[in-house]
Structure formats: C-alpha cells, structure tokens
C-alpha positions, 0 to 999 in steps of 0.5 A: 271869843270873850272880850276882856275885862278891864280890872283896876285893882286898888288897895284902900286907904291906910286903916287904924290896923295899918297905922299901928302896924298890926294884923288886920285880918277880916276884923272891921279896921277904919280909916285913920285920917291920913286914909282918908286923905289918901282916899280923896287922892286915889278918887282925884286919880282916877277921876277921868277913868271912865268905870262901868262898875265899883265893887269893894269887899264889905269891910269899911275900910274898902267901903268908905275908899269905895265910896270916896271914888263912885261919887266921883264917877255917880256909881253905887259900890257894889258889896261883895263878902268875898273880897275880904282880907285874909283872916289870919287866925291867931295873928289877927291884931298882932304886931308884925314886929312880934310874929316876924320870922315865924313860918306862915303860907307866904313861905310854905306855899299852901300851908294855913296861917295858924286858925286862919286861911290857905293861900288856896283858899283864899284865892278860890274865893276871891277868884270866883268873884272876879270871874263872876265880874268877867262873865257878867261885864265882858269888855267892861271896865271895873273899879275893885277896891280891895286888901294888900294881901288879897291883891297880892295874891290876885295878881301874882295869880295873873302873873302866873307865878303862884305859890309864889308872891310878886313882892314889889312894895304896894303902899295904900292907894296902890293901882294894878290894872289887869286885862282878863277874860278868865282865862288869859291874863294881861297885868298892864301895871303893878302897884303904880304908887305915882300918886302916892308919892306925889301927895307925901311930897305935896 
C-alpha cells in the first residue's frame, strides 16, 4: 500500500496582472508590493510546517513567493514548467471587466478558451507533475506554490467534481491541503484565507 503524500497548495501573491485585474495567463506578471507582503505572511504561516520539498511553477510570481517561504524552511524551490497558469489565448492581458459574460470552458466543460487551453489539458499537465510528486515522495510533505485557476482545477479534480469547478472564493495566499497517493484523494482544507484576513485587518 502506497503511503500518502502530503500536498499544501497555495496560491501566490498578488501580481502586477491581479492588481489591474487582467488576464494573466502564462505571461511573467510580478509581484506588486502588497504580493510581496503577502508573500512574507503566507512564509510567517506556514513557518512551523515541517515541508520535505517546495516546488513552484516557473513564472516569478510563484518563484519569488516560493523563494520568501524556503528560506524560511532552508530548501531550494524546485522548478517545474508544468505548473503554469492557464494560457488563455486571446484573453491574455484583457480585463475581466471586458470578456465578462463571454463563453469559456469554465462554462462548457472541456471547450478551449479562444487560442488557449482546454480544462483537459490543463489538467493532464499539471496532474503528471503532481503525480511525479507522489511517486518519488511517498509519505512526504510537499509545499506546491502555484496559480488561482491551476489550483482551482487541481482540487475540484481531488474533490471529484470535474467538469465542474469548486467555486469557494480563493484570494492570494489561500492554503488547500490535500492527501494523495495518485489514486485517492483526501482534500483536508480548501482555500483557508484565515491569515489573509488577519493581515487586511492588522
């Protein structure tokens, strides 16, 4: 019997691209100064987990709230390509305010975003990454600094509801946890933002 691994998955800090609230995508959007702050926070948050591994996806968005947390813990950031944001095609640097309304996979299952990619796709690459994590780390635990949307679709896979997305809000910083051995999935939280709130207030 395979061991679980241990997944906390977070979202990075706000970016430039959040900020303006525009499409992102797999286009390189910083951290804004509020990001940053946010990135020391989620490090402060998690500062007594005990994490094997810290992998993000490539983009320095992740990187750099990555970064903020290992030192914390004296681990390297693993780099994986895989765990990029969606790339939404057309949308990319739009504003959210302009394609509201309009048709996307979010709505119609597995249907493309317009020169972009499918919710199928998306998961298939993010998902062998994942997968690669659980064979090579069995009873590990493993820090997976990633995207909104990436996450979104990750744990509405472990929550069994795909096509369909689990729509609880999920700010920067947000943590899920999720116990896996590749097969069978125990999401133990969902987008805590607890500490989120405490800094707004503070």
């Amino acid at each position: 019997m395979t061991v679980p691994t241990t997944l906390y998955l977070v979202r990075h800090g706000e970016s430039e691209a959040n900020a303006a609230r525009r499409f992102a995508g797999q286009t390189d959007s910083p951290l804004t100064a509020s990001g940053r702050q946010q990135a020391r926070v989620i490090a402060d948050e998690l500062a007594k987990t005990r994490f094997d591994r810290i992998v993000s996806s490539d983009l320095s968005r992740t990187r750099d709230t990555a970064d903020v947390i290992a030192k914390r813990h004296g681990l390297r950031v693993e780099v994986f390509p895989e765990l990029r944001e969606i790339d939404v095609g057309e949308r990319t640097g739009k504003p959210f305010d302009e394609v509201r309304g309009l048709p996307n996979w979010t709505d119609h299952g597995f249907v493309a975003w317009p020169g972009g990619e499918t919710l199928e796709e998306v998961l298939a690459r993010v998902l062998g990454i994942i997968q690669r994590l659980t064979r090579e780390s069995p009873g590990k635990t493993i820090l997976v600094v990633g995207h909104g949307g990436v996450n979104r679709i990750l744990l509405s896979h472990f929550l069994g509801i795909l096509p369909k997305l689990d729509r609880t809000p999920a700010p920067n910083t947000n943590i899920s946890v999720v116990h896996t051995d590749g097969k069978t999935h125990t999401v133990e939280r969902l987008f805590a933002a607890d500490h989120v709130m405490g800094a707004e207030r503070g």
